[in-house]
N, CA and C atoms as a LAMMPS dump frame, in Angstrom:
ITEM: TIMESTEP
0
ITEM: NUMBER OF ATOMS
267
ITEM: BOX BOUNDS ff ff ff
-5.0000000000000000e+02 5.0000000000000000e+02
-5.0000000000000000e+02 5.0000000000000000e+02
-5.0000000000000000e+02 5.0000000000000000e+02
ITEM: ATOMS id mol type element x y z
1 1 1 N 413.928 -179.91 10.239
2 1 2 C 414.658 -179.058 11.132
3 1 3 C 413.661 -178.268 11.988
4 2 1 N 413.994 -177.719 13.217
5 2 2 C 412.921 -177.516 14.62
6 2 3 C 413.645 -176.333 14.247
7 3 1 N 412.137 -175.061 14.836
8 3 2 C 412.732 -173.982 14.496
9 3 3 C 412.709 -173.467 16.323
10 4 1 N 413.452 -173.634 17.076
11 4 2 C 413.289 -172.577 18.291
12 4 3 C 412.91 -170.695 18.414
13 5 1 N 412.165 -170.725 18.998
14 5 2 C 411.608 -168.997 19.094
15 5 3 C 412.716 -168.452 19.931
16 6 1 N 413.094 -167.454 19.472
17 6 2 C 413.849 -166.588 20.966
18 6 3 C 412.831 -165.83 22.228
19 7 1 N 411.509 -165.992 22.213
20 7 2 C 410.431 -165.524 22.622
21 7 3 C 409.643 -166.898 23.133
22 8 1 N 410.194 -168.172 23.581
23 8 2 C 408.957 -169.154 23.217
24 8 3 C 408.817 -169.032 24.623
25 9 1 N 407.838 -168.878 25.23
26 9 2 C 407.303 -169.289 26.265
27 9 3 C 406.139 -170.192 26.799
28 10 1 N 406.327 -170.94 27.985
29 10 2 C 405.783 -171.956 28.247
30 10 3 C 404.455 -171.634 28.695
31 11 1 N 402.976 -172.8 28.931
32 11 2 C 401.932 -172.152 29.523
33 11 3 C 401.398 -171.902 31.152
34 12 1 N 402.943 -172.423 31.58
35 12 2 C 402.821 -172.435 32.864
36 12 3 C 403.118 -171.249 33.249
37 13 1 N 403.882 -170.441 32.436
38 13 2 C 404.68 -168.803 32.831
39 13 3 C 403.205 -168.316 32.206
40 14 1 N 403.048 -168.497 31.381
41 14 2 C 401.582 -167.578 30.674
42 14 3 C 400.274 -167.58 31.996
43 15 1 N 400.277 -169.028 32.659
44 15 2 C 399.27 -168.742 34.007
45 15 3 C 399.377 -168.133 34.915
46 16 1 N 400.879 -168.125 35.421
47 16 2 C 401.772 -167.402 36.72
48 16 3 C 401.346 -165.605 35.878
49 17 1 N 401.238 -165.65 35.386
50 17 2 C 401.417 -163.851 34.804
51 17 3 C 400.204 -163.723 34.91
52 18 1 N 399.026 -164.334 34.18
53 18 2 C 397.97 -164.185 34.584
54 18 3 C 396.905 -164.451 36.065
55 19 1 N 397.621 -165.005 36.442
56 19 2 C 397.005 -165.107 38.517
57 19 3 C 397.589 -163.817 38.922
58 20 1 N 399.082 -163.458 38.318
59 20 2 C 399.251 -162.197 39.203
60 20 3 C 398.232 -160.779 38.669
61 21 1 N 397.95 -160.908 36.971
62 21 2 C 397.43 -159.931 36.707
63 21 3 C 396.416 -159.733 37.539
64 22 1 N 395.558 -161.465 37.528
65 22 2 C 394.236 -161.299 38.253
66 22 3 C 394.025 -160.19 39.695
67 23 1 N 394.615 -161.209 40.206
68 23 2 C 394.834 -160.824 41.986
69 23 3 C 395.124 -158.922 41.514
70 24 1 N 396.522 -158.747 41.118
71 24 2 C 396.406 -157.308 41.05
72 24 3 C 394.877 -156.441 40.635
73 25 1 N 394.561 -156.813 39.706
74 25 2 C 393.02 -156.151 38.877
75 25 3 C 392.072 -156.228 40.138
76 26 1 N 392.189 -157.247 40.646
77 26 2 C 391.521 -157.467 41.773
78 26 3 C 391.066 -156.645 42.905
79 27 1 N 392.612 -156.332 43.8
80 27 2 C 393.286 -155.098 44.479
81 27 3 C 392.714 -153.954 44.15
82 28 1 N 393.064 -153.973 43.256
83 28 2 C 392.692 -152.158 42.589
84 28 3 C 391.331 -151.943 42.175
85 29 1 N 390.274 -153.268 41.817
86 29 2 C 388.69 -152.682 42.183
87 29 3 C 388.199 -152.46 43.529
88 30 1 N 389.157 -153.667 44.35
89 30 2 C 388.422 -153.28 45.551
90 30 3 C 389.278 -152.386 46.193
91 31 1 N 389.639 -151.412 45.926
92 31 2 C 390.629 -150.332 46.167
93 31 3 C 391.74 -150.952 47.635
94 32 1 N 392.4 -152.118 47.719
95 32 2 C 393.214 -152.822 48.83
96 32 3 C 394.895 -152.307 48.769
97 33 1 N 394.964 -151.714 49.637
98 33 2 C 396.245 -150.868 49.138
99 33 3 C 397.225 -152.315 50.182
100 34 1 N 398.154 -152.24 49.385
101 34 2 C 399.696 -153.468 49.553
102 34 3 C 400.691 -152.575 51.132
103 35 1 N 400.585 -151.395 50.727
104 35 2 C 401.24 -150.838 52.158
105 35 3 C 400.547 -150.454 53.294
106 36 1 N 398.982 -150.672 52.926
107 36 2 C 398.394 -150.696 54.408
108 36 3 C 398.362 -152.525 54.818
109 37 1 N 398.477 -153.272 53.549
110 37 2 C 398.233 -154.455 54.006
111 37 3 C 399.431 -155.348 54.876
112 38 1 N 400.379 -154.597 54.358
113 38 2 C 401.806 -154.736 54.346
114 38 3 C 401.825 -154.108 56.262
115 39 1 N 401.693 -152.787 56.257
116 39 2 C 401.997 -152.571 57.875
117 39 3 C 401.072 -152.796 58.577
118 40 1 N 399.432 -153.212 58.587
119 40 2 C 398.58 -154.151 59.748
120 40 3 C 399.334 -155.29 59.622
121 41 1 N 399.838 -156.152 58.523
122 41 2 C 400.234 -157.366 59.043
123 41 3 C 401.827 -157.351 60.152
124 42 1 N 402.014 -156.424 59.875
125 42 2 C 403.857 -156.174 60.872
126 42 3 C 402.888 -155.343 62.048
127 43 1 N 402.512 -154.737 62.272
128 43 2 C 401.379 -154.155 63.217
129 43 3 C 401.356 -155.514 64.077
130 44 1 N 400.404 -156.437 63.464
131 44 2 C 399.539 -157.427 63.875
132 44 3 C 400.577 -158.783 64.735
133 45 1 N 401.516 -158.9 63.585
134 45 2 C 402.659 -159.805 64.426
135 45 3 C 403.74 -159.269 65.487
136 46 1 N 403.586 -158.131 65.413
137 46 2 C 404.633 -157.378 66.646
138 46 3 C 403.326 -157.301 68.144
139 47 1 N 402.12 -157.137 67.749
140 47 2 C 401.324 -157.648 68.888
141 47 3 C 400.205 -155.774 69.445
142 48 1 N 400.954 -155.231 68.461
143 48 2 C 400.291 -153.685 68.467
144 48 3 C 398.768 -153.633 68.347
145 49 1 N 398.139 -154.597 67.445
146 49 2 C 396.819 -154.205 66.828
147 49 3 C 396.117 -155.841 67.516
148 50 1 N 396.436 -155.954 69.187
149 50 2 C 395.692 -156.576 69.567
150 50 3 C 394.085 -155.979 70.376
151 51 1 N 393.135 -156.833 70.298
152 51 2 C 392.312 -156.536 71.025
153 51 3 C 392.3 -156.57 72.409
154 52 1 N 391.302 -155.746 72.824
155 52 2 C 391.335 -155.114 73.856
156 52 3 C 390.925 -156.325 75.03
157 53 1 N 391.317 -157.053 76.267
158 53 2 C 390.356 -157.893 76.68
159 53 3 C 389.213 -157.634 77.32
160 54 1 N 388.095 -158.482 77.343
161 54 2 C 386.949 -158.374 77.987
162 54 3 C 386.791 -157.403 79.369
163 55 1 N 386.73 -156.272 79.482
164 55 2 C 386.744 -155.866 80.989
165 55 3 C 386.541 -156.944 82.401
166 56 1 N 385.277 -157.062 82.283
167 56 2 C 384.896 -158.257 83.231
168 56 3 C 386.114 -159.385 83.655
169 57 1 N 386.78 -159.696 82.421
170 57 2 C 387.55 -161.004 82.611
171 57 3 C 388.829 -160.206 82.924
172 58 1 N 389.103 -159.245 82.62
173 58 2 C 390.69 -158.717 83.236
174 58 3 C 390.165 -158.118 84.94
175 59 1 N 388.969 -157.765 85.008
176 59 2 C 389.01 -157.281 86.798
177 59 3 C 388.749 -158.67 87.124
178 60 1 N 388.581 -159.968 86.852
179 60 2 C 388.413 -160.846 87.62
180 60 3 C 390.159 -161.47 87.71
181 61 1 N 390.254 -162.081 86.822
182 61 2 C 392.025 -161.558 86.636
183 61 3 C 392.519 -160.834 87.6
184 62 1 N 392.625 -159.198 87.772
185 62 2 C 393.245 -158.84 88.723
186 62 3 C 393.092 -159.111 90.319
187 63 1 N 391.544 -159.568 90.003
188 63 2 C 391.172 -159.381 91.437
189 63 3 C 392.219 -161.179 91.87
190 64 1 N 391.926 -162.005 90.808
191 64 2 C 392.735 -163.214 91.083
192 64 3 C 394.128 -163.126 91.718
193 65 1 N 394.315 -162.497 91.001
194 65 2 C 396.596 -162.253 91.248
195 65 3 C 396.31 -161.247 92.16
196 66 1 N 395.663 -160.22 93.132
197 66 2 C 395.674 -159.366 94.437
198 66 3 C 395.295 -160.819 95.163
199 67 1 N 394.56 -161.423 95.196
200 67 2 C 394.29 -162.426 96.538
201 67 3 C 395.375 -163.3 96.419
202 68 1 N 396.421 -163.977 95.081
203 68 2 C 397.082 -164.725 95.336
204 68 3 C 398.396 -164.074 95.923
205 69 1 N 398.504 -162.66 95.681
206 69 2 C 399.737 -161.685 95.982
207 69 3 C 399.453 -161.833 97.675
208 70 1 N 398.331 -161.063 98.178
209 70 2 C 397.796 -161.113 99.848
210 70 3 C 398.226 -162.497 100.129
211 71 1 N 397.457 -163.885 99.389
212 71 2 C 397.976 -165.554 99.954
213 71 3 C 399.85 -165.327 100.215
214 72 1 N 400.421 -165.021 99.104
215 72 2 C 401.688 -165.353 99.702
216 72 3 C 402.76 -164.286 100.04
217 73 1 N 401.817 -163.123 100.377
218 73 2 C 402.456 -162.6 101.359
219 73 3 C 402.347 -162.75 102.289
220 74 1 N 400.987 -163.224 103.266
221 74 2 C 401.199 -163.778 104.161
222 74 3 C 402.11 -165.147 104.816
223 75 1 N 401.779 -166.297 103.779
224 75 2 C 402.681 -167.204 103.511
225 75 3 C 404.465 -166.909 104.444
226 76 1 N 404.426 -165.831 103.523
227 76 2 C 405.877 -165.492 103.312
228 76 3 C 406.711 -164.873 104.401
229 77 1 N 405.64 -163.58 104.697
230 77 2 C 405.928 -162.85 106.119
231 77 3 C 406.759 -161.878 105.612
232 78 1 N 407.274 -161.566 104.575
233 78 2 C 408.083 -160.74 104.501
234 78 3 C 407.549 -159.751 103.868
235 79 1 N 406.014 -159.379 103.854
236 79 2 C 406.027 -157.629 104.093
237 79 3 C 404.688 -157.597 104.625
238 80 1 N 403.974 -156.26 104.205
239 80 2 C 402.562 -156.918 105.046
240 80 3 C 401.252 -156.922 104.281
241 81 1 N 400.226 -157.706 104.49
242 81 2 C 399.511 -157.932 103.927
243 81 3 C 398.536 -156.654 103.633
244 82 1 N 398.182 -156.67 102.107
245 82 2 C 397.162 -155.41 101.79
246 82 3 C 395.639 -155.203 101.748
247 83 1 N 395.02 -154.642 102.508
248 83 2 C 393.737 -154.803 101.962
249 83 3 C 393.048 -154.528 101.054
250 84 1 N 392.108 -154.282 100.204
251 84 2 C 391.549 -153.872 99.359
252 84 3 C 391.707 -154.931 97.356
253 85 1 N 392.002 -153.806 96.748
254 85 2 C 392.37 -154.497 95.321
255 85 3 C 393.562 -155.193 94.866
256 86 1 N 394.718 -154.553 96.026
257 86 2 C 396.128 -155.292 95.455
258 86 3 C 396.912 -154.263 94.288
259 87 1 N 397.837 -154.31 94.246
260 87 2 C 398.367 -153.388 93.31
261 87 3 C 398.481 -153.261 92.266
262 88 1 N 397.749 -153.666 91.504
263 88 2 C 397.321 -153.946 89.88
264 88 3 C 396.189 -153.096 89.404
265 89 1 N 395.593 -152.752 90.597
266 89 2 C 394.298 -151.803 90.174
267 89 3 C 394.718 -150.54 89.949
């Protein structure tokens, strides 16, 4: 006759408990707190905690879209053409 445990557990639940202990023990030497990790990552996917772009490459950028704004306003005729930076600066 097989005696069943009311307690028997398998060694796959015994590993799952122990990866989480790990990882937690883990956390807490390297002092990684779950609610700062928790709001940079919602931070990070809402688009808040992006970097800044290259200066250089955003005034070349603007200066791009003022000459293509001046191209088709002239094009266009319907207002008048600007000199200087364009209205982005």
């Amino acid at each position: 006759m097989s005696q069943h445990s009311a307690l028997s557990v398998s060694s796959y639940d015994v590993l799952a408990l122990l990866g989480i202990a790990t990882v937690f023990l883990w956390m807490r030497l390297t002092r990684v707190s779950v609610r700062d990790l928790g709001a940079r990552a919602a931070l990070t996917v809402t688009g808040y905690l992006r970097p800044r772009p290259d200066p250089a490459a955003e005034q070349a950028l603007r200066a791009a879209f003022a000459e293509l704004d001046r191209d088709l306003a002239e094009i266009l005729g319907d207002r008048t053409v600007r000199e200087g930076r364009g209205p982005l600066s």
